[in-house]
KEKE-3310 file (N, C-alpha, C; in steps of 0.2 Angstrom, whole numbers, plus 5000, padded with zeros to 4 digits):
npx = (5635:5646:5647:5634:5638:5651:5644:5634:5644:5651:5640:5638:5649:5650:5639:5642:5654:5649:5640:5648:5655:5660:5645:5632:5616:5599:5586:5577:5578:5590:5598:5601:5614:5624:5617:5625:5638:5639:5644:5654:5661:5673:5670:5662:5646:5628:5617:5603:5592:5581:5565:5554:5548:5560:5565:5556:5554:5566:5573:5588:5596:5591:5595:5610:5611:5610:5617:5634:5643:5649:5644:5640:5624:5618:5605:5600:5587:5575:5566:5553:5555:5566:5569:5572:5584:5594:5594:5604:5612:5621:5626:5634:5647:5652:5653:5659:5667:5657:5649:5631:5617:5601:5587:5573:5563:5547:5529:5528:5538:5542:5532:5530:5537:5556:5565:5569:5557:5550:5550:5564:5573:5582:5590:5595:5605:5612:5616:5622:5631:5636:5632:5616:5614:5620:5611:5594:5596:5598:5586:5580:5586:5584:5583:5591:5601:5592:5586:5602:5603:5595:5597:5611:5605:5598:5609:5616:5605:5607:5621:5622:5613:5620:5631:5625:5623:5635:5643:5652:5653:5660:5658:5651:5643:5628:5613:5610:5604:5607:5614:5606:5594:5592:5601:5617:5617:5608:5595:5578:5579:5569:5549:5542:5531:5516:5501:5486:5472:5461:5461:5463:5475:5490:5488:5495:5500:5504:5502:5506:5521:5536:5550:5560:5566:5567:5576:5589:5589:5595:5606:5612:5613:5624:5633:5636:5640:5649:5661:5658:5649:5634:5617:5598:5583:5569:5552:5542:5531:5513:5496:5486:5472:5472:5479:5470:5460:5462:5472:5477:5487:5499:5500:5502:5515:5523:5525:5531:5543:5548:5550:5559:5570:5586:5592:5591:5576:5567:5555:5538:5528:5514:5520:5526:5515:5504:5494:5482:5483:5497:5503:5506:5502:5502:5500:5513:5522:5528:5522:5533:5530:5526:5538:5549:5543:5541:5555:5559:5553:5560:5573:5574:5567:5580:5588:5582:5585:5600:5607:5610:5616:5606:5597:5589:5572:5554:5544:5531:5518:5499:5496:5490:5475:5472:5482:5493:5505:5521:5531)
npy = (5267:5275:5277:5286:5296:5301:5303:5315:5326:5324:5332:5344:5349:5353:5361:5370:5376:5376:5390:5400:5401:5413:5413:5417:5422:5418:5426:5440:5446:5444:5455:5463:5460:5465:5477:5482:5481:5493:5504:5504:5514:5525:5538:5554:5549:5549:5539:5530:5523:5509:5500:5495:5506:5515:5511:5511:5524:5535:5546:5543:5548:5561:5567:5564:5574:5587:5588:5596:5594:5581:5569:5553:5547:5533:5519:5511:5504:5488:5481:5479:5470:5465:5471:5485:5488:5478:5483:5495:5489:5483:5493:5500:5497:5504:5517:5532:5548:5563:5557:5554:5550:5544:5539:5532:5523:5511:5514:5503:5497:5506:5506:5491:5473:5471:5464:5451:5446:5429:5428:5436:5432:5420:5429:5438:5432:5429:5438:5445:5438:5437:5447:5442:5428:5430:5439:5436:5422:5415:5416:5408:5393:5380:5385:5387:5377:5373:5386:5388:5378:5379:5391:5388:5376:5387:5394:5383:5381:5390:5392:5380:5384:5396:5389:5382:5391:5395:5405:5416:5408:5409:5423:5435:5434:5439:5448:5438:5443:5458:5469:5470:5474:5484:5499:5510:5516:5508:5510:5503:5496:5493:5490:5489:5488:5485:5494:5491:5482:5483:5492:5488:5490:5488:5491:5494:5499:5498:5495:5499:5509:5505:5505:5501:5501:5514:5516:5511:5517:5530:5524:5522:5534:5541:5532:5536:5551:5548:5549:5557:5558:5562:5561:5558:5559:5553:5554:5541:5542:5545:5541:5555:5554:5540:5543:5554:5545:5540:5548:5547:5536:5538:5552:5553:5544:5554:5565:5558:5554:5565:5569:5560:5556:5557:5559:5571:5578:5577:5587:5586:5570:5576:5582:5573:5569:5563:5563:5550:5544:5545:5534:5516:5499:5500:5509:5514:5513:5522:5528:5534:5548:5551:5546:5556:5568:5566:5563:5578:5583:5579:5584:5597:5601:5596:5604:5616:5615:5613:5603:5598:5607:5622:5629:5621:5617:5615:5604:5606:5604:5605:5607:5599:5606:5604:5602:5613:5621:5613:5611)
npz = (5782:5781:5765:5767:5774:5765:5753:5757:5760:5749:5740:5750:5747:5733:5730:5739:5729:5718:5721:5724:5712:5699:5690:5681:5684:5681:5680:5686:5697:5701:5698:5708:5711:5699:5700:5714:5708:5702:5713:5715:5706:5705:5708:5714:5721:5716:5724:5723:5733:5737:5735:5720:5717:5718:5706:5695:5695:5695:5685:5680:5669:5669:5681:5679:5668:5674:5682:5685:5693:5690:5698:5698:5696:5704:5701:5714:5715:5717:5720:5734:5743:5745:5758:5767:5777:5770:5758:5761:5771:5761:5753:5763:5761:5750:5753:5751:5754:5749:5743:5739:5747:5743:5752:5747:5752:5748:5757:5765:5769:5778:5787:5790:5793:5793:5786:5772:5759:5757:5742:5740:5748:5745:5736:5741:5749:5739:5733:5745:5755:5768:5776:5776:5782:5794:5798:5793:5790:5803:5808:5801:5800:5791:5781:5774:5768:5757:5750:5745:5736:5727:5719:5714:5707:5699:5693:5686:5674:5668:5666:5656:5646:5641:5636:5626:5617:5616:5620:5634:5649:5661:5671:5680:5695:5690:5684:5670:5658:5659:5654:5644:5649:5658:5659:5661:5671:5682:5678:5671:5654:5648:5645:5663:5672:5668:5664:5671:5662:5668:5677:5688:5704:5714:5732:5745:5759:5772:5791:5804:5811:5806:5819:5821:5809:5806:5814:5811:5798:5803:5812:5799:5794:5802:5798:5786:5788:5797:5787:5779:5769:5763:5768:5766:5766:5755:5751:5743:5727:5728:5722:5723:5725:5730:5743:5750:5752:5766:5774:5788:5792:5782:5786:5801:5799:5793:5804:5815:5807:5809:5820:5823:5816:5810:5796:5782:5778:5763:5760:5762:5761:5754:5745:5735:5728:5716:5702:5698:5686:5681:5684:5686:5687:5701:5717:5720:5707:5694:5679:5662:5661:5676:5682:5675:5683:5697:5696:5695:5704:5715:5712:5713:5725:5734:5728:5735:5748:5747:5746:5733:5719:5716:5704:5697:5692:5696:5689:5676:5684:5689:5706:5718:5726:5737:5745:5740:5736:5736:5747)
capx = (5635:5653:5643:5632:5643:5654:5640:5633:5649:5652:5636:5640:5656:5648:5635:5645:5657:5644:5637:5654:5661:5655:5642:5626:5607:5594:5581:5578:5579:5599:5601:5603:5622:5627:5616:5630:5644:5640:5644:5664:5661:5678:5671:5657:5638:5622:5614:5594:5589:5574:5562:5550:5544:5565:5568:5552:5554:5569:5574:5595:5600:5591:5601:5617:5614:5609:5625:5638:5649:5652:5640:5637:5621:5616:5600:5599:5581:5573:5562:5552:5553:5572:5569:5578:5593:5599:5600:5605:5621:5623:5628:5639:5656:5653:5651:5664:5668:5656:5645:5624:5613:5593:5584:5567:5558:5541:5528:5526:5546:5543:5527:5530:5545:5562:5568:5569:5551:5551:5553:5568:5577:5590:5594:5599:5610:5619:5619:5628:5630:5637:5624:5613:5616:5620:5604:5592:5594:5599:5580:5577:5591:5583:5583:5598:5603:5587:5591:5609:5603:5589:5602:5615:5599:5597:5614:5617:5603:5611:5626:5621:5609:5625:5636:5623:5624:5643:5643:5657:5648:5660:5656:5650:5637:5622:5607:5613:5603:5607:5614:5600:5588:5596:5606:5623:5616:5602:5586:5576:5579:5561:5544:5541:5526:5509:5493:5481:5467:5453:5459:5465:5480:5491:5487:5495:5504:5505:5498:5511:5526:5543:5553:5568:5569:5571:5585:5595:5590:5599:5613:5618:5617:5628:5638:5640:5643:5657:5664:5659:5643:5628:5611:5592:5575:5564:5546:5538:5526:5510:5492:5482:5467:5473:5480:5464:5454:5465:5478:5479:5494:5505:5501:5509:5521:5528:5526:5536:5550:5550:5554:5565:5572:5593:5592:5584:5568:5567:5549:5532:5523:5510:5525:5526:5508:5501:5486:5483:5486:5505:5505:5505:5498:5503:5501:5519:5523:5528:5527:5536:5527:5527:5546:5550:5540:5544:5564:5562:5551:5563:5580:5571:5567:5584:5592:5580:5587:5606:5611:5614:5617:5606:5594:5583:5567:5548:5542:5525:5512:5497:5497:5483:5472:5473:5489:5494:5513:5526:5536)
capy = (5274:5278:5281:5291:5302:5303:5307:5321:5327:5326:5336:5349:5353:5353:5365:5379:5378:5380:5395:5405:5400:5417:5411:5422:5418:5417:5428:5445:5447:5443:5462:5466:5461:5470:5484:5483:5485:5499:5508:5504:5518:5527:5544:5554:5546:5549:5535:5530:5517:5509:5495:5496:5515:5518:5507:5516:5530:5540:5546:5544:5551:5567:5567:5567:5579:5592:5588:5599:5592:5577:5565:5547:5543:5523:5517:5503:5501:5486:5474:5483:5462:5465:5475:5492:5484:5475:5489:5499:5486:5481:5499:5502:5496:5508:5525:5538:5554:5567:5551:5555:5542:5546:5532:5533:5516:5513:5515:5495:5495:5509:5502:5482:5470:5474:5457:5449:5441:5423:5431:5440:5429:5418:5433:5443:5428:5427:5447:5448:5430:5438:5450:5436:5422:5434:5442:5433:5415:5415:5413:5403:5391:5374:5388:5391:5372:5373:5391:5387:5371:5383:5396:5386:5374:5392:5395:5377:5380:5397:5388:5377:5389:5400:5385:5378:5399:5397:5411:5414:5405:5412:5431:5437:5430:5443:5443:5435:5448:5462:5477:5472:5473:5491:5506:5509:5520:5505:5513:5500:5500:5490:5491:5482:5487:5488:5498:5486:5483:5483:5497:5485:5494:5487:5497:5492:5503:5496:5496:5502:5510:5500:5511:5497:5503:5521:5515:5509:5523:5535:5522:5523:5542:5542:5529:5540:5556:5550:5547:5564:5557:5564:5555:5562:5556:5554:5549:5539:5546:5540:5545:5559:5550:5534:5549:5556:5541:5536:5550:5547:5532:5545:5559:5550:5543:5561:5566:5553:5555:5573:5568:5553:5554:5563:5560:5577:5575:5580:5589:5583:5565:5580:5585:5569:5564:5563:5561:5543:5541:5545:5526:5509:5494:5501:5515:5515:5512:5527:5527:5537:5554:5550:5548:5561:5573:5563:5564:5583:5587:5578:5587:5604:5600:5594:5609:5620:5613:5611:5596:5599:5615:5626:5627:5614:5620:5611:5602:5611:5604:5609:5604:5598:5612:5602:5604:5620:5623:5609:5615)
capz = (5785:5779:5760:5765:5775:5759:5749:5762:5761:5741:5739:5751:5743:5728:5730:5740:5728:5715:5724:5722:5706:5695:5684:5680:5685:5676:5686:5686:5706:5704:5694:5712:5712:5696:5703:5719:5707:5699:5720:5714:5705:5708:5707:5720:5717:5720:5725:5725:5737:5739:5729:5714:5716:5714:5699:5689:5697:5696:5678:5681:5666:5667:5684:5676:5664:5676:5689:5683:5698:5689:5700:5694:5696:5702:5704:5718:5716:5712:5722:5739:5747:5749:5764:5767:5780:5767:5755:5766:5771:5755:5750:5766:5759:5746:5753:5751:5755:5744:5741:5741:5747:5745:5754:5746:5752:5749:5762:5767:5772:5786:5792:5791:5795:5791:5784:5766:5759:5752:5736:5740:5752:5742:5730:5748:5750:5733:5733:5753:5759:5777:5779:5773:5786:5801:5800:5790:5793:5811:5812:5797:5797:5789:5774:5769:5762:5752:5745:5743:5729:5723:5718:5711:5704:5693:5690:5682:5669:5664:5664:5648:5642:5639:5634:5621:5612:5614:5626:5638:5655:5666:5670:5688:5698:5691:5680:5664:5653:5663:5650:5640:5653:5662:5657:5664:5680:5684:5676:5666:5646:5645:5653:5667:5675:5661:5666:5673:5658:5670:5680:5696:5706:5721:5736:5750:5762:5780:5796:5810:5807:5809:5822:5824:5803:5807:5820:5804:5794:5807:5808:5792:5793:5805:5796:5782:5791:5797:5781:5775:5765:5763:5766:5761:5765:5751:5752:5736:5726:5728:5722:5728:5726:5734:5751:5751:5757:5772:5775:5793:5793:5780:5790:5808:5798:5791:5810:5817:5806:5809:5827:5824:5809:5810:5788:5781:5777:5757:5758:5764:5757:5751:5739:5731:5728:5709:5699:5697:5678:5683:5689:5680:5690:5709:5721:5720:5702:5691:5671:5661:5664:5682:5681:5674:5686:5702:5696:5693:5709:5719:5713:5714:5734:5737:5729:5741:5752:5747:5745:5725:5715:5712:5697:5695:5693:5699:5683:5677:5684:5695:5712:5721:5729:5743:5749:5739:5733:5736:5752)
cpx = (5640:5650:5640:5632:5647:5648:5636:5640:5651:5646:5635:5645:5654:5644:5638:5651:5653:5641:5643:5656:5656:5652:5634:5621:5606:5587:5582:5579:5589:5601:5603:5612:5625:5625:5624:5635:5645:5642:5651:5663:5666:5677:5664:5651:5636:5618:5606:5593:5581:5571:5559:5550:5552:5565:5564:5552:5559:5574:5585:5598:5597:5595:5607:5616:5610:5613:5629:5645:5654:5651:5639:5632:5619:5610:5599:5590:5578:5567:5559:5555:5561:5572:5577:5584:5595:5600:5605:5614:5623:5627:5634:5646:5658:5654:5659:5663:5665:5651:5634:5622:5605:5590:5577:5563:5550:5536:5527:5533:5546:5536:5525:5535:5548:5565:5566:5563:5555:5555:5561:5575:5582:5593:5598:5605:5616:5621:5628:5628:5632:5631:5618:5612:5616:5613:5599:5591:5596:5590:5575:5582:5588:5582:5585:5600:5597:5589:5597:5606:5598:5594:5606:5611:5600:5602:5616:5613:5604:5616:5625:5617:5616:5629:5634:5623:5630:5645:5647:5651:5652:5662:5656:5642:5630:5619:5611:5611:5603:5607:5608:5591:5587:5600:5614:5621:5610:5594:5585:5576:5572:5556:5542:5536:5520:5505:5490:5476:5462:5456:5464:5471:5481:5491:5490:5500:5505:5500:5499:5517:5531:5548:5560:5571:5571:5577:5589:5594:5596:5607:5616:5617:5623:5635:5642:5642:5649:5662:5664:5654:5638:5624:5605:5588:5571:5556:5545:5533:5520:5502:5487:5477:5467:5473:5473:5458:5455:5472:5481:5489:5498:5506:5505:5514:5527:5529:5530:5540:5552:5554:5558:5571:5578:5592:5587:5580:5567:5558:5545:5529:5517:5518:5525:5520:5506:5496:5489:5485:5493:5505:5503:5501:5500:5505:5509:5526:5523:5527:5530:5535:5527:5535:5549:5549:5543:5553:5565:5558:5558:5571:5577:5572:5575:5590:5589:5585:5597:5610:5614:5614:5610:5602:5590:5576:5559:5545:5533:5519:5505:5495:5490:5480:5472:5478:5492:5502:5518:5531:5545)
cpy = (5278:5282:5285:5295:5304:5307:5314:5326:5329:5332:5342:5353:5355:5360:5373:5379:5380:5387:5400:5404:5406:5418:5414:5417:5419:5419:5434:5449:5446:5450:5466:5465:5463:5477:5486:5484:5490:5507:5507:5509:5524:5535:5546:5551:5549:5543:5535:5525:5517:5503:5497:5504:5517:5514:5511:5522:5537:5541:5549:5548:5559:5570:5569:5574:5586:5594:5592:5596:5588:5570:5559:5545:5534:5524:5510:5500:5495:5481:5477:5475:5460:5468:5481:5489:5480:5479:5493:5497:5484:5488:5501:5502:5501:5514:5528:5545:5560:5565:5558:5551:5545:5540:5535:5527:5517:5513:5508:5495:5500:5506:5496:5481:5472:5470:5454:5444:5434:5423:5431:5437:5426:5424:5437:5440:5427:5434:5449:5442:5430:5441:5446:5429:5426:5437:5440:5425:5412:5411:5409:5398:5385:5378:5387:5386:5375:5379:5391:5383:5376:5389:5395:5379:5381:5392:5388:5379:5386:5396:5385:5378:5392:5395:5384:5385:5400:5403:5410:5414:5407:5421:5433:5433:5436:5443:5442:5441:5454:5469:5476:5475:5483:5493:5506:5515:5513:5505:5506:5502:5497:5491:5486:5482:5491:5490:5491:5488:5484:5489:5496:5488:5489:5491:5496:5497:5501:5496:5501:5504:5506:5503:5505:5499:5509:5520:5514:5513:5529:5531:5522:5528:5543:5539:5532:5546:5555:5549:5551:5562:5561:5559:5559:5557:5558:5551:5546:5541:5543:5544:5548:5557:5545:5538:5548:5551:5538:5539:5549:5543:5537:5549:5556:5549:5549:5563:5563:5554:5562:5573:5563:5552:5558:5562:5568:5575:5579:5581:5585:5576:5568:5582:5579:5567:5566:5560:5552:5541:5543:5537:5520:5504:5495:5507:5518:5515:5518:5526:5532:5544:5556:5553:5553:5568:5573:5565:5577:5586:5587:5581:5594:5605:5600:5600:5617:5620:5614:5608:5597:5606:5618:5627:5626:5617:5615:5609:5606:5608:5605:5604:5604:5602:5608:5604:5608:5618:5618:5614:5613)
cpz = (5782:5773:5762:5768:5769:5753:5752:5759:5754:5739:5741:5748:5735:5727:5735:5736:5722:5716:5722:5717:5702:5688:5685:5681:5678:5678:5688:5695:5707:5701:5701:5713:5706:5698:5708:5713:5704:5705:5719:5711:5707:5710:5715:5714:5719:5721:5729:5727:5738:5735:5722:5713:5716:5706:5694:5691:5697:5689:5679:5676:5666:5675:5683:5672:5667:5684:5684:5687:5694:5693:5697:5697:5699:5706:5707:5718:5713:5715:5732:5746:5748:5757:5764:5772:5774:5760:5758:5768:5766:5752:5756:5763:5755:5746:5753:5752:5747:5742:5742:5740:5748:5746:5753:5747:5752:5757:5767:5770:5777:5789:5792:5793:5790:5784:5777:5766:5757:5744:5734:5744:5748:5736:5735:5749:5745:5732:5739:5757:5767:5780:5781:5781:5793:5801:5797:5791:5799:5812:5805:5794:5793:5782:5771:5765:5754:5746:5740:5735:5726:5718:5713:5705:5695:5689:5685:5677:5667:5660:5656:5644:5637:5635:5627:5615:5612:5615:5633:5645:5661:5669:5678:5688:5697:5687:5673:5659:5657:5659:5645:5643:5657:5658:5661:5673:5685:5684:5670:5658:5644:5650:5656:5670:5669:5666:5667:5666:5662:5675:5688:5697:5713:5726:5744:5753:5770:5784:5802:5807:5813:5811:5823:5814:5802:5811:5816:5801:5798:5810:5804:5790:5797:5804:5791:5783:5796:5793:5777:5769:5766:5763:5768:5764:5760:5750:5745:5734:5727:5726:5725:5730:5730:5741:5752:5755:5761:5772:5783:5793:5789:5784:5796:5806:5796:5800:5815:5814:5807:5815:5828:5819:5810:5802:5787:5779:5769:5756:5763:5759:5754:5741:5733:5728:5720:5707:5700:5689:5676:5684:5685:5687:5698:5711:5720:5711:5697:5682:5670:5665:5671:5685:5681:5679:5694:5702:5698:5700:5715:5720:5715:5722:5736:5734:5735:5748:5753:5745:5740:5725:5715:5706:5694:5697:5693:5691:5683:5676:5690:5699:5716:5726:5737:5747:5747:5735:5738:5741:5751)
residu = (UNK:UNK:UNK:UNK:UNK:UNK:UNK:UNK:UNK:UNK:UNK:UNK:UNK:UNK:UNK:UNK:UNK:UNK:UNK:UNK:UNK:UNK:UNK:UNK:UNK:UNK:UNK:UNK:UNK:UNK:UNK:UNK:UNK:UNK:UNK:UNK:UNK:UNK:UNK:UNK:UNK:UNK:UNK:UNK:UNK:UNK:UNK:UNK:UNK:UNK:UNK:UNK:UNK:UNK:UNK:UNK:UNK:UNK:UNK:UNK:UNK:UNK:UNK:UNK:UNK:UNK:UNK:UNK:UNK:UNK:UNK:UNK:UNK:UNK:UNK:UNK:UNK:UNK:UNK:UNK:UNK:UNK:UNK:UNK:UNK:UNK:UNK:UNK:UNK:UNK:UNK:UNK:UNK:UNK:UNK:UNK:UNK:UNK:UNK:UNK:UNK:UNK:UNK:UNK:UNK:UNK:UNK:UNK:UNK:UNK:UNK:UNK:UNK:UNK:UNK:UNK:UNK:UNK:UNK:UNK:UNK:UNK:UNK:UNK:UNK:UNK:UNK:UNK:UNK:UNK:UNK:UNK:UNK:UNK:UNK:UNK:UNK:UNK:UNK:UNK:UNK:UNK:UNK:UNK:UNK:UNK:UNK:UNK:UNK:UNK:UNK:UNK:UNK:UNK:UNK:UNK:UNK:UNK:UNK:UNK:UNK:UNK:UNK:UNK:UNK:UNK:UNK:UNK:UNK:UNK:UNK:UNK:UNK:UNK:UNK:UNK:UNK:UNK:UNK:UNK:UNK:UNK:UNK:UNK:UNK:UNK:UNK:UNK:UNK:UNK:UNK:UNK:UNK:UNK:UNK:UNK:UNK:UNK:UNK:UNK:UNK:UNK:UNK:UNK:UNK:UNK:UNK:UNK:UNK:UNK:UNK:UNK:UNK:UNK:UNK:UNK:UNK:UNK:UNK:UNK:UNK:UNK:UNK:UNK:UNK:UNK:UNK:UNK:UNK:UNK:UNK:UNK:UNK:UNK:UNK:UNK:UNK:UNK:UNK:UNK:UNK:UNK:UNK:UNK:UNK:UNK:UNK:UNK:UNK:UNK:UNK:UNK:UNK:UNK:UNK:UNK:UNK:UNK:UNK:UNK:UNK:UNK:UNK:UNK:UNK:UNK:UNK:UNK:UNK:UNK:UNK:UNK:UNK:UNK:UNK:UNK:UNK:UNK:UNK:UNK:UNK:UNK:UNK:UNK:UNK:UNK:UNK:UNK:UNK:UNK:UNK:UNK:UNK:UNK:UNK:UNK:UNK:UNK:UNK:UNK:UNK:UNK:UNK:UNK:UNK:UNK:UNK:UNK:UNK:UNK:UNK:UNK:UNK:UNK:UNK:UNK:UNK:UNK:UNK:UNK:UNK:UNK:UNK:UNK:UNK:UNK:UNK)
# end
């Protein structure tokens, strides 16, 4: 019994000290803890929250070069199966005074659960391991050993990945090919999402909306407005064709936040919407052309509005007779 308490015991120690010692994955779901440190960023941000539909979605450098202030740019988006409360926390430590936060999550994160998939679960952990534990495995504790060795599993074959290239192995705990993978704001430098060959498109958008995730959204407006932050509602783009054939749940949902929502509301979910050959393999999924359009309707709105300077004019293209002129 003594042994295999000592061995219980050596292997626990092992494995959370393995967890902390700062040594890069191998798994492009860890880009989420260099994305967090680019929120040190000592100067004002603007920050883009949200999953996939932000990563391909929001053209950061054209951003920059139409801030005059001096704004840096980070794009936090990468994975929707994070769940918005753990961007959302994950970004608190960061805010500052001047800061701008645009929460653009797709539409599955206001109308499903809150909480980290399968997927996205131990990367939540190795990102914000208090958040992680306090709110996540509360209700799935026979997880976290498993995770924990899953985690530190990865990092060991990184480990002498790197060692056998004669590459320094000790770095920070995030994705190993990360500058080659991403920019320095967190836009994609490769493509990650191809056109379907046959055409096929994910289409999923909800059932119900998730009103305990508008409650944190208006928490963490009113986390950053006491800190003299700015925070922004943005909807995802999505195609008009897809709208069109079941616009009821969007439409409640823009309705609902109109009535719940303290974040300002950057435009109507009509304002976003684009042909469909803007889009690579999901409703939510932008290519380049998309990008681009999407980046430039949503600065346009959001100088109508205030938030930025002044300027910015509607990218030129025409807008679906249905819903007429982008309000």
């Amino acid at each position: 019994m003594c042994k295999i308490t000592i061995v219980i015991l050596f292997t626990v120690g092992v494995n959370v000290v393995l967890f902390f010692l700062p040594i890069n994955y191998d798994f492009i779901l860890s880009s989420i803890n260099n994305k967090k440190f680019s929120l040190g960023y000592p100067g004002n941000k603007i920050v883009f929250i949200g999953g996939s539909n932000v990563l391909v979605g929001i053209d950061s450098g054209y951003v920059k070069g139409k801030y005059t202030s001096g704004y840096q740019p980070v794009n936090m988006g990468l994975y929707f199966g994070y769940g918005l409360p753990f961007f959302l926390e994950t970004v608190k430590p960061y805010v500052r005074a001047g800061d701008i936060y645009v929460i653009s999550p797709e539409y599955d994160l206001l109308m499903e659960g809150q909480y980290p998939n399968d997927n996205a679960r131990k990367w939540c952990l190795a990102a914000n391991p208090i958040y992680s534990i306090k709110n996540v495995y509360t209700s799935q504790l026979l997880d976290l050993p498993r995770d924990i060795m899953l985690l530190n599993k990865n990092k060991l074959y990184c480990f002498i990945k790197l060692l056998l290239r004669r590459r320094n192995v000790f770095t920070d705990d995030g994705y190993v090919y990360y500058k080659d993978t991403f920019d320095s704001y967190g836009d994609p430098k490769v493509e990650f999402f191809k056109k379907s060959t046959d055409g096929s498109m994910e289409r999923t958008v909800g059932r119900k909306i998730d009103k305990e995730t508008i409650k944190l959204i208006n928490e963490f407006y009113v986390y950053c407005s006491n800190r003299m932050a700015k925070v922004v509602f943005a909807y995802p783009c999505y195609p008009v064709e897809e709208y069109s054939k079941n616009p009821a749940l969007i439409d409640s949902l823009h309705l609902y936040l109109q009535k719940n929502l303290s974040a300002p509301l950057m435009g109507r979910p009509q304002d976003y919407m684009l042909p469909m050959d803007y889009f690579t393999n999901s409703v939510h999924h932008l290519n380049d052309r998309g990008k681009s359009c999407r980046t430039q309707i949503l600065l346009s709105i959001m100088a109508k509005n205030h938030i930025i300077a002044s300027g910015n004019s509607l990218p030129s293209l025409q807008p679906s007779k249905e819903f007429g002129e982008p309000q």
